[in-house]
N, C-alpha and C positions, 0 to 999 in steps of 0.2 A: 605611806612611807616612801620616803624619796631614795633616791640608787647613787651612789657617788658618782660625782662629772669625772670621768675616764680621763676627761682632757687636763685638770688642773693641779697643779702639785703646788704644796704653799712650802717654803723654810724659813725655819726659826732657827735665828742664829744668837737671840737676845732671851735674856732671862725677864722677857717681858715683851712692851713694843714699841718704838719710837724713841728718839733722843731727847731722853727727859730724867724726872729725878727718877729713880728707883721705885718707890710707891706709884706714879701716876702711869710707869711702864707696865705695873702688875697689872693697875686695873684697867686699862687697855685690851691687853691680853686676855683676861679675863672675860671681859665684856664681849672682845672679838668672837672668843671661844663660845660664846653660851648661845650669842645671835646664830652661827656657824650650824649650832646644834639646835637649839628653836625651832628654826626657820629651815633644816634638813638642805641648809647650801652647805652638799657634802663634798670635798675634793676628793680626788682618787687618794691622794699621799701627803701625809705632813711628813718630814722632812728637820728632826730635832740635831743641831752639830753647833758646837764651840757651847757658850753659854746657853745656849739653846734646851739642851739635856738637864739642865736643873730643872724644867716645865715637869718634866716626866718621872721624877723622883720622888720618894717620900718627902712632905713638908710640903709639894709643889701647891699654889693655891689652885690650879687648872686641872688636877687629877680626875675629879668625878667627870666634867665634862669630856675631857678626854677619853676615858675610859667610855662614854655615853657614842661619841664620835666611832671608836672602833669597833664597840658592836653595830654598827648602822653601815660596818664596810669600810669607812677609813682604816687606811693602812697607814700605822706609824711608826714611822721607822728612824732610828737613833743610832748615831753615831759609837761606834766600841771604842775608835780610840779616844775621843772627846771623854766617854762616861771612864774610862782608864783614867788621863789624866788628872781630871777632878776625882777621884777614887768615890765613883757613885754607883760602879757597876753593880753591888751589891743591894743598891736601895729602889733600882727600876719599879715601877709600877703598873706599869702597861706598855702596850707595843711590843714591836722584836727589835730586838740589839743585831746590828749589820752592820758595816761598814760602807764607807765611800763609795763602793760600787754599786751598791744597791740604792746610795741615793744618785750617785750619777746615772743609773738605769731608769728609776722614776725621771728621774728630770727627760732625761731621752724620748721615753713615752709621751710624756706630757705637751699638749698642745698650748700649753700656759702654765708659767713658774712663777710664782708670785713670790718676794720676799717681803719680810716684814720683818 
C-alpha cells in the first residue's frame, strides 16, 4: 500500500475536467479518479471549491472512489462557502468541510499544486 506524496495538492474547481461538454468532463474526472486510486498515486490533498464541491455530494459519479482515496490518507477538503452557496452542505459525502484557509494551508505545504 502506498502513503500519500506530502508534496502534491491537486484542485478541483470543475464539476468534472477540462473544457468540454459536460458528459466528456464527468468521464475525465472519473477516469482520473480511479487511475489515481488503482495505481495508489496518492496526493497529500484534493482541494474541492467553486463547482468543484458538486464531485463530493450525493449524486457525485466520483463518490466511491473518493471515499476509496480518503481511507488510503488523502485528505479532502471542501470549500463551506462554495457548498453554502450551492446549498449542498447538507448532501457531503466524504471529506471535512473547511474553508479557504485550510486550502490555502495545503497549497502552502505542498511542493506541487496541480489544477485541473
Amino acid at each position: 500500500m502506498s502513503v500519500p506524496d506530502s508534496e502534491t495538492v491537486l484542485l478541483i474547481t470543475r464539476y468534472g475536467m477540462g473544457d468540454a461538454e459536460p458528459e466528456l468532463q464527468q468521464k475525465l474526472i472519473t477516469t482520473y479518479f480511479k487511475l489515481l486510486d488503482e495505481n495508489n498515486t496518492l496526493p497529500a490533498a484534493i482541494c474541492f471549491y467553486a463547482n468543484g464541491v458538486r464531485l463530493v455530494v450525493s449524486g457525485s459519479p466520483v463518490l466511491d472512489t473518493l471515499k476509496s482515496l480518503e481511507s488510503k490518507g488523502v485528505r479532502l477538503i471542501l470549500c463551506s462557502t462554495c457548498l453554502n452557496y450551492y446549498n449542498l452542505a447538507d448532501q457531503v459525502q466524504v471529506s471535512i468541510v473547511g474553508g479557504m484557509t485550510d486550502i490555502l494551508e495545503a497549497q502552502r505545504r505542498a511542493g506541487k499544486v496541480i489544477s485541473l
